[in-house]
PDB file with SEQRES, HELIX, SHEET and CRYST1 records, atoms N, CA, C and O in Angstrom:
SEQRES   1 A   57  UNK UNK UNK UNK UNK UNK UNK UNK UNK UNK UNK UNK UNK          
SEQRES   2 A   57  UNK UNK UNK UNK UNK UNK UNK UNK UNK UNK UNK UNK UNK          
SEQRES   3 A   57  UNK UNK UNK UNK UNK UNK UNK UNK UNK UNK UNK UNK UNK          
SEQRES   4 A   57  UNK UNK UNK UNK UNK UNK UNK UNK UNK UNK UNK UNK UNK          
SEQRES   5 A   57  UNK UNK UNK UNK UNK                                          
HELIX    1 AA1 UNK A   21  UNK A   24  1                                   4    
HELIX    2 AA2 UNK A   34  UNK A   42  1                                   9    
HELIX    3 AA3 UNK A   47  UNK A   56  1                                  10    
CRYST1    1.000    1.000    1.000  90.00  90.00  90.00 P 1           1          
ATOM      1  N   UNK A   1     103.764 107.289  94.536  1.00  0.00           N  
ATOM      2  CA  UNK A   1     102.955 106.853  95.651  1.00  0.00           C  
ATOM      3  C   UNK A   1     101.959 105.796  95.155  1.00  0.00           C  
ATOM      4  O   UNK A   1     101.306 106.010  94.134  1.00  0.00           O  
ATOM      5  N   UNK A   2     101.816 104.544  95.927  1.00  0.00           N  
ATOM      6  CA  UNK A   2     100.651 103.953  95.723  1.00  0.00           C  
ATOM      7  C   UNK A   2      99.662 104.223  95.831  1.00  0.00           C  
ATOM      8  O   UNK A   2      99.390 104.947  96.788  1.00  0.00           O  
ATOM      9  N   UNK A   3      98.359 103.708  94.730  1.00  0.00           N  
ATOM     10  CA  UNK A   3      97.143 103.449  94.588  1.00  0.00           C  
ATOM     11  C   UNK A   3      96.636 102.607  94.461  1.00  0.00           C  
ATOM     12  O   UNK A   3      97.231 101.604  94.067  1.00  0.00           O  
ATOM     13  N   UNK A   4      95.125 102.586  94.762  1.00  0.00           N  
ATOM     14  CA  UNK A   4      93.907 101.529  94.852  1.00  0.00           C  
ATOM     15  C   UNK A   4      93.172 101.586  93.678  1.00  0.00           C  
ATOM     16  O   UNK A   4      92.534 102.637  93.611  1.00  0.00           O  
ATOM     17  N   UNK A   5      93.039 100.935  92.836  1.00  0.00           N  
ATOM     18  CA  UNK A   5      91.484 101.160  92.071  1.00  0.00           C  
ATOM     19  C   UNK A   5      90.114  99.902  92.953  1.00  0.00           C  
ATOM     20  O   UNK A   5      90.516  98.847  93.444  1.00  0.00           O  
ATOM     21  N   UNK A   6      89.056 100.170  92.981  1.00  0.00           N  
ATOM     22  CA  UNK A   6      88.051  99.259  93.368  1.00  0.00           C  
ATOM     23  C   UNK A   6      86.992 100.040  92.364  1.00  0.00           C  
ATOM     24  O   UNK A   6      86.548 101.140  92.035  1.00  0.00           O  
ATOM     25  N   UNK A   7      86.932  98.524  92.120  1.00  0.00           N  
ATOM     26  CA  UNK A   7      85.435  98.625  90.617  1.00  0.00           C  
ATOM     27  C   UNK A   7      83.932  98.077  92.039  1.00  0.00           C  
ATOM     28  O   UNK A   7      83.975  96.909  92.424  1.00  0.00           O  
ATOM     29  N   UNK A   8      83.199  98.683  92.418  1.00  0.00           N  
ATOM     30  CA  UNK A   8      82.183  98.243  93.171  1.00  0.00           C  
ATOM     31  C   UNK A   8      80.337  98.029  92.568  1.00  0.00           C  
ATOM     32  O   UNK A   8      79.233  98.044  93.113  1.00  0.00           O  
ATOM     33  N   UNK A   9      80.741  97.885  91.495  1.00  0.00           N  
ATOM     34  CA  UNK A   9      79.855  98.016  90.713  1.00  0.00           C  
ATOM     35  C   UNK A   9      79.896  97.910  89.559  1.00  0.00           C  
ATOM     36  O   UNK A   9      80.883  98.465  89.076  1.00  0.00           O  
ATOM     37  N   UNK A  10      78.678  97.007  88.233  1.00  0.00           N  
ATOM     38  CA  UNK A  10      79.253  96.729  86.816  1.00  0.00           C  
ATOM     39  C   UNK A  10      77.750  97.764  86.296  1.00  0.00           C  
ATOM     40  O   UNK A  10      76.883  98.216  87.044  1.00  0.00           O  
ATOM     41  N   UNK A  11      77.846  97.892  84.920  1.00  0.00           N  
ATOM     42  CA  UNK A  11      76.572  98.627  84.052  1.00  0.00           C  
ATOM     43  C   UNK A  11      76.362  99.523  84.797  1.00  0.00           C  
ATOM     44  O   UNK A  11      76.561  99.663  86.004  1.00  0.00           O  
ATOM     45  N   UNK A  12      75.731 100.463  83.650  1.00  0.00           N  
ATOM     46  CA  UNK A  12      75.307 101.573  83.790  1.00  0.00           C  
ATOM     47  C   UNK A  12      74.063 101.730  82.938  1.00  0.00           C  
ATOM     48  O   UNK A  12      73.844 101.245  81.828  1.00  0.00           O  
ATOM     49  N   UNK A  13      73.250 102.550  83.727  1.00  0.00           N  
ATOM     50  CA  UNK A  13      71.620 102.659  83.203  1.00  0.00           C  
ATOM     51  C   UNK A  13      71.453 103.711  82.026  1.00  0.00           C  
ATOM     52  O   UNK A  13      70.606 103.799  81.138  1.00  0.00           O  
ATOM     53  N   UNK A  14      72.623 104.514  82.356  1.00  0.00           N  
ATOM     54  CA  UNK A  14      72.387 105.764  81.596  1.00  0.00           C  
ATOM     55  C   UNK A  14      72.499 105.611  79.873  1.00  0.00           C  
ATOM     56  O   UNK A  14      71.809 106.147  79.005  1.00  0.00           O  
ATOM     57  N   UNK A  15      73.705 104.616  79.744  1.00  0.00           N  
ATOM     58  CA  UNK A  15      73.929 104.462  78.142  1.00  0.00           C  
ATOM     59  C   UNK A  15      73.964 105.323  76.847  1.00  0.00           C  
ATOM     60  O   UNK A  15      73.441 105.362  75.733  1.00  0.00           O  
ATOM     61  N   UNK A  16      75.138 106.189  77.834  1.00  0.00           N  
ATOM     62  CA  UNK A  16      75.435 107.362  77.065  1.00  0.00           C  
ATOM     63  C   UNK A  16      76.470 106.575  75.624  1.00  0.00           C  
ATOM     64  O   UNK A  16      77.083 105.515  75.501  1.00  0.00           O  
ATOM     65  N   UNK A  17      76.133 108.184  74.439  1.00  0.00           N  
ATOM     66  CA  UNK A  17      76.592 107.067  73.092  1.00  0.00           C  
ATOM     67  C   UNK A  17      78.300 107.037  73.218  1.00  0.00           C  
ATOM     68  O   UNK A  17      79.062 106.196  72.742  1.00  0.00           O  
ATOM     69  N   UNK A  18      78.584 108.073  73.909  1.00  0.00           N  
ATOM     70  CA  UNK A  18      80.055 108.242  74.280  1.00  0.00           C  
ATOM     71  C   UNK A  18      80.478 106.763  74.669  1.00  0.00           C  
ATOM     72  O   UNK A  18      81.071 106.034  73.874  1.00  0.00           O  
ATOM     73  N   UNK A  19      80.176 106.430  75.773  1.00  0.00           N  
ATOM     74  CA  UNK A  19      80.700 105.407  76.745  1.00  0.00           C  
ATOM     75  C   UNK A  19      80.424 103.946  76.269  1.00  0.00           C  
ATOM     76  O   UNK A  19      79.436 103.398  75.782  1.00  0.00           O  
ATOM     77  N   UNK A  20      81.717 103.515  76.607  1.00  0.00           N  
ATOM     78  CA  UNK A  20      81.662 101.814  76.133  1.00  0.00           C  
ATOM     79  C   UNK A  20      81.383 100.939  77.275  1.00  0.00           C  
ATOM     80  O   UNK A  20      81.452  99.728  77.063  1.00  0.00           O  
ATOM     81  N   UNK A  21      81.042 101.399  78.595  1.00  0.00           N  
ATOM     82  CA  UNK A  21      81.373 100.183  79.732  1.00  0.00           C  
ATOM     83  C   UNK A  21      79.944  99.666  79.627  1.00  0.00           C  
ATOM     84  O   UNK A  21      79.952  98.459  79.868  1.00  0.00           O  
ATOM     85  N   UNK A  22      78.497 100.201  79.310  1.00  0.00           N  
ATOM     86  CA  UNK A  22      76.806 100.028  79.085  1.00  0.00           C  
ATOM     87  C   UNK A  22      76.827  98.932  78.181  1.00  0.00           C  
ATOM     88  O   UNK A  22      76.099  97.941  78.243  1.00  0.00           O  
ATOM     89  N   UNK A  23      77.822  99.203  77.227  1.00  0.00           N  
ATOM     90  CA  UNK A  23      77.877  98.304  75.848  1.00  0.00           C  
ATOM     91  C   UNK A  23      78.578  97.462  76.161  1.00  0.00           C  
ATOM     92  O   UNK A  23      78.082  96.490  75.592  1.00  0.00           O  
ATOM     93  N   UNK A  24      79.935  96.917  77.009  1.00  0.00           N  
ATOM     94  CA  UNK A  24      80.543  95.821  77.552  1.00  0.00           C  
ATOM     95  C   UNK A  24      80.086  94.815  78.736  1.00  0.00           C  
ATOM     96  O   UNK A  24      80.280  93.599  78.765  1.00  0.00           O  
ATOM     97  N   UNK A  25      79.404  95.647  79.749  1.00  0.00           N  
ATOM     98  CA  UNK A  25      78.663  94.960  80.986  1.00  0.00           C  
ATOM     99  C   UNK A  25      76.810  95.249  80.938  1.00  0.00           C  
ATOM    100  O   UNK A  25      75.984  95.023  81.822  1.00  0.00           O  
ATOM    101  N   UNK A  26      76.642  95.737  79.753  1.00  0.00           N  
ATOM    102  CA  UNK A  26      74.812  96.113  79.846  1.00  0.00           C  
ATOM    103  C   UNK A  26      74.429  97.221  80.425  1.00  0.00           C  
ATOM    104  O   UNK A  26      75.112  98.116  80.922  1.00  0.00           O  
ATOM    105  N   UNK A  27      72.858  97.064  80.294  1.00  0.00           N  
ATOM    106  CA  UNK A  27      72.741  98.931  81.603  1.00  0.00           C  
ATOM    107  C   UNK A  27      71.584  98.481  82.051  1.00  0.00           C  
ATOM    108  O   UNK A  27      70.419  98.832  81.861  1.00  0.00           O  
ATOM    109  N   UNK A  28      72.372  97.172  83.032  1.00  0.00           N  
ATOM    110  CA  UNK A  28      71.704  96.723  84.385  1.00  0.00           C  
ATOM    111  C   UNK A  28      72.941  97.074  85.415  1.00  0.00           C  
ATOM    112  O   UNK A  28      74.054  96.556  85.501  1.00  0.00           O  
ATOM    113  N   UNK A  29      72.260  98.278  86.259  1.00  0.00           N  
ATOM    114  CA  UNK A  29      73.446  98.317  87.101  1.00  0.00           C  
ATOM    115  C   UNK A  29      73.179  97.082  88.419  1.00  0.00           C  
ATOM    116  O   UNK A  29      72.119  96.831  88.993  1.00  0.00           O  
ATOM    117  N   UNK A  30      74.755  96.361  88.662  1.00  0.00           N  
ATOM    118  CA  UNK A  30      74.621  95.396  90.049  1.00  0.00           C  
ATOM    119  C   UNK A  30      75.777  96.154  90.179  1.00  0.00           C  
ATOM    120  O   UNK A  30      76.681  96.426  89.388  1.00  0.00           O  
ATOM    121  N   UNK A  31      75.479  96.550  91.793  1.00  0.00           N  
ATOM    122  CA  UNK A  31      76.114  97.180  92.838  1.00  0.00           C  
ATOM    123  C   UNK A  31      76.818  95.584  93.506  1.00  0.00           C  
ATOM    124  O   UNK A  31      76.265  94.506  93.288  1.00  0.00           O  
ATOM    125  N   UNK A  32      78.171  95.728  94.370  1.00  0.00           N  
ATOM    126  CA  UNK A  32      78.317  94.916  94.954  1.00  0.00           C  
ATOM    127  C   UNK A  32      77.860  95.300  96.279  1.00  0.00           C  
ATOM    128  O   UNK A  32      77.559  96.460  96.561  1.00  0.00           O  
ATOM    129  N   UNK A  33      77.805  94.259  97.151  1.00  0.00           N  
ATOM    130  CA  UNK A  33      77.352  94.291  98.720  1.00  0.00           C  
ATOM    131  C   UNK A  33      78.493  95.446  99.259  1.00  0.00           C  
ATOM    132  O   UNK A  33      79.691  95.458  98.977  1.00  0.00           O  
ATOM    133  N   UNK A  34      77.823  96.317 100.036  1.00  0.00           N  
ATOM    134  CA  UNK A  34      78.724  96.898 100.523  1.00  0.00           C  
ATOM    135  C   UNK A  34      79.827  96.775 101.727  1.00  0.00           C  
ATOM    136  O   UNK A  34      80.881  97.371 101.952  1.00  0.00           O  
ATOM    137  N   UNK A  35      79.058  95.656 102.449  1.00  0.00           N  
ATOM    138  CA  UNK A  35      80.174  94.841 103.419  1.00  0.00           C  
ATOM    139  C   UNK A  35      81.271  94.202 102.689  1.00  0.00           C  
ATOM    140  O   UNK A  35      82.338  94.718 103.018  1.00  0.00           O  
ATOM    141  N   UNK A  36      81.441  93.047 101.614  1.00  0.00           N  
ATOM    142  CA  UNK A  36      82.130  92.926 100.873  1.00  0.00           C  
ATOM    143  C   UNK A  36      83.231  94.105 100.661  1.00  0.00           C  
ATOM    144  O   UNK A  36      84.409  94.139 101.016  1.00  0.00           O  
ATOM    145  N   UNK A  37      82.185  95.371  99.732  1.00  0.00           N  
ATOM    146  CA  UNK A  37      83.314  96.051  99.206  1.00  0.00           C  
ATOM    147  C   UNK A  37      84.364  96.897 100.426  1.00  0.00           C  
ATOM    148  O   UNK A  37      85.396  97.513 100.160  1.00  0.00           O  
ATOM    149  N   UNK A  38      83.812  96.727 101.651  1.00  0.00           N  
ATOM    150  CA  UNK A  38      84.561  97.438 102.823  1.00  0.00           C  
ATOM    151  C   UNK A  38      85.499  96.185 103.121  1.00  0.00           C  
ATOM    152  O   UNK A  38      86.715  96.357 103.034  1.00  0.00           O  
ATOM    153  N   UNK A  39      85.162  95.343 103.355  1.00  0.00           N  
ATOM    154  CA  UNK A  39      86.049  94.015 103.151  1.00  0.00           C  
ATOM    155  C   UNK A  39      87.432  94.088 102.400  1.00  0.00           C  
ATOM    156  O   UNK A  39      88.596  94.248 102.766  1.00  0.00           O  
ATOM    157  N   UNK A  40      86.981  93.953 101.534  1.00  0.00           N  
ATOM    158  CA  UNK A  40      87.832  94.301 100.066  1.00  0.00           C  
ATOM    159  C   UNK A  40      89.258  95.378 100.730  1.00  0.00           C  
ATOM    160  O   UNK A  40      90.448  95.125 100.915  1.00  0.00           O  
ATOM    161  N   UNK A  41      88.441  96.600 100.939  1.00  0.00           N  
ATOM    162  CA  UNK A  41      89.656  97.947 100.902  1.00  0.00           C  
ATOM    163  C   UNK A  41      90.204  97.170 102.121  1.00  0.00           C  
ATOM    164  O   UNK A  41      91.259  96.707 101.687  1.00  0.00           O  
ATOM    165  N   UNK A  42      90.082  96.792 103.332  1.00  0.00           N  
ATOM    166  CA  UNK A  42      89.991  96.505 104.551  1.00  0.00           C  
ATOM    167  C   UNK A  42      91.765  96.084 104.208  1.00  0.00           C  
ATOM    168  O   UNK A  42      92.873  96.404 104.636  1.00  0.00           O  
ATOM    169  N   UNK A  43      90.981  94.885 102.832  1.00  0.00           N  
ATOM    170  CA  UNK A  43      92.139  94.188 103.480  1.00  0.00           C  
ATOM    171  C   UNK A  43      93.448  94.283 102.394  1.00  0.00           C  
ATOM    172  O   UNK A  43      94.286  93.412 102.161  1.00  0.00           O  
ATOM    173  N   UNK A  44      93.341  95.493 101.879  1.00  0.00           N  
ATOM    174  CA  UNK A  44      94.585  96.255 101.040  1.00  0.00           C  
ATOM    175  C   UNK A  44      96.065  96.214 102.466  1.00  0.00           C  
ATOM    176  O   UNK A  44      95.740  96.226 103.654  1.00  0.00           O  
ATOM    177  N   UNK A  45      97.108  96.182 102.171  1.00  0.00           N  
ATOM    178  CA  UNK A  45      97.959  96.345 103.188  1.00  0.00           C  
ATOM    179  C   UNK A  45      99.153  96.854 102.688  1.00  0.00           C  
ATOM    180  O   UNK A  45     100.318  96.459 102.736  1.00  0.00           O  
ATOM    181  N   UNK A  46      98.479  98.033 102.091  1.00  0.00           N  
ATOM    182  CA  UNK A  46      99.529  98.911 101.482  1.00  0.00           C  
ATOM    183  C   UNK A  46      99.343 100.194 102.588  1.00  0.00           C  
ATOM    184  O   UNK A  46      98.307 100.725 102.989  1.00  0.00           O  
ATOM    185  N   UNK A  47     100.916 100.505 102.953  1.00  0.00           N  
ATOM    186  CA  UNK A  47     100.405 101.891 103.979  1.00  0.00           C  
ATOM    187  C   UNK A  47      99.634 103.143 103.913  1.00  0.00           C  
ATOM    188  O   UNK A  47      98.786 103.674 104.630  1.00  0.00           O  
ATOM    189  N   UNK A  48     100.354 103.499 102.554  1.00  0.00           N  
ATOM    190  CA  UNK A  48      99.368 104.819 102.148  1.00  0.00           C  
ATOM    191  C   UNK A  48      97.766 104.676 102.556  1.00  0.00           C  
ATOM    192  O   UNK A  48      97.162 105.493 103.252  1.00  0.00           O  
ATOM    193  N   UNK A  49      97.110 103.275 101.887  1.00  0.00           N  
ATOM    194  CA  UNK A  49      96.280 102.836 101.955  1.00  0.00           C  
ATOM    195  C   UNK A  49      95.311 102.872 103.120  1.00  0.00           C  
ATOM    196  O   UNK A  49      94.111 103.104 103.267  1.00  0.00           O  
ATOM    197  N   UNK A  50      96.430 102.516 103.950  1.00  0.00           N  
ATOM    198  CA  UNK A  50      95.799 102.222 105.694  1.00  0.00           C  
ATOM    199  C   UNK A  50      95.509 103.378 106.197  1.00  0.00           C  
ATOM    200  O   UNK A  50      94.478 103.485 106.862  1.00  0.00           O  
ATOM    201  N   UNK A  51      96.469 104.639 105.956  1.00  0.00           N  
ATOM    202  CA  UNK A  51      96.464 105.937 106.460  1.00  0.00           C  
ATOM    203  C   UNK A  51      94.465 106.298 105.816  1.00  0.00           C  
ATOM    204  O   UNK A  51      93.451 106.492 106.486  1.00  0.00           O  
ATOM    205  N   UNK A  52      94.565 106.273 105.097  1.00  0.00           N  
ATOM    206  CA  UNK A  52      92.982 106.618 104.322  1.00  0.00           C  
ATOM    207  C   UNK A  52      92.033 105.695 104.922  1.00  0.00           C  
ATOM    208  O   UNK A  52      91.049 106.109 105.534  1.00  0.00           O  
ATOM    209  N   UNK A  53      92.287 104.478 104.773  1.00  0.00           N  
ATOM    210  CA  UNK A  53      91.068 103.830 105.837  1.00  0.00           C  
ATOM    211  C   UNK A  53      91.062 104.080 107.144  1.00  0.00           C  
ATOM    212  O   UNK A  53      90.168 103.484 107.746  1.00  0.00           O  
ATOM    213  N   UNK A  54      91.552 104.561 107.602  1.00  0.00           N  
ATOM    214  CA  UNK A  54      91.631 104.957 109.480  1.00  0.00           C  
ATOM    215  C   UNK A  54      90.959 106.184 109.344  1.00  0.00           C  
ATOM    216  O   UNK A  54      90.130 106.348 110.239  1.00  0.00           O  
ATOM    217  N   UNK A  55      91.039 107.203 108.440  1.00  0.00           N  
ATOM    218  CA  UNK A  55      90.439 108.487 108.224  1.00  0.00           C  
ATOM    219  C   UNK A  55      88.872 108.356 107.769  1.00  0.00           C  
ATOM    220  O   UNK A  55      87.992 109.185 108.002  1.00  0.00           O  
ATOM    221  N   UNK A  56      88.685 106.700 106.827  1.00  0.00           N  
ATOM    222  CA  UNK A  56      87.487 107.370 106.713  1.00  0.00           C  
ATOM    223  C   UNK A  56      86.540 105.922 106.575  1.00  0.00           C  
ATOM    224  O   UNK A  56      85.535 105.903 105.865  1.00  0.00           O  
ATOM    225  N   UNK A  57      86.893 105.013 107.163  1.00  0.00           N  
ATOM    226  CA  UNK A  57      86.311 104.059 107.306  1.00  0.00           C  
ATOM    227  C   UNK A  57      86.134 103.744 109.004  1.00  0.00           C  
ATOM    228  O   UNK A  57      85.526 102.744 109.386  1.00  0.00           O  
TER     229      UNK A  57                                                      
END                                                                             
């Protein structure tokens, strides 16, 4: 079955020693706009896909 990944957001504040994404993008978190990111899924046109945005968008 198909899937979506959406990244809606880069850094993380927390900068745990585990995790590499603080150390690749910083730990300034930027959120994207959230109209955008509804945008974004909106305009996936995969069916599975659509079934989930009608449910919860």
């Amino acid at each position: 079955m198909p899937a979506a990944i959406m990244e809606y957001g880069t850094g993380c504040r927390k900068a745990c020693s585990f995790c590499l994404r603080w150390g690749i993008e910083g730990v300034e978190e930027k959120l994207i706009d959230h109209d955008l990111t509804r945008r974004d899924l909106l305009s996936i046109e995969e069916d599975t896909i659509r079934k989930y945005q009608q449910l919860t968008l």
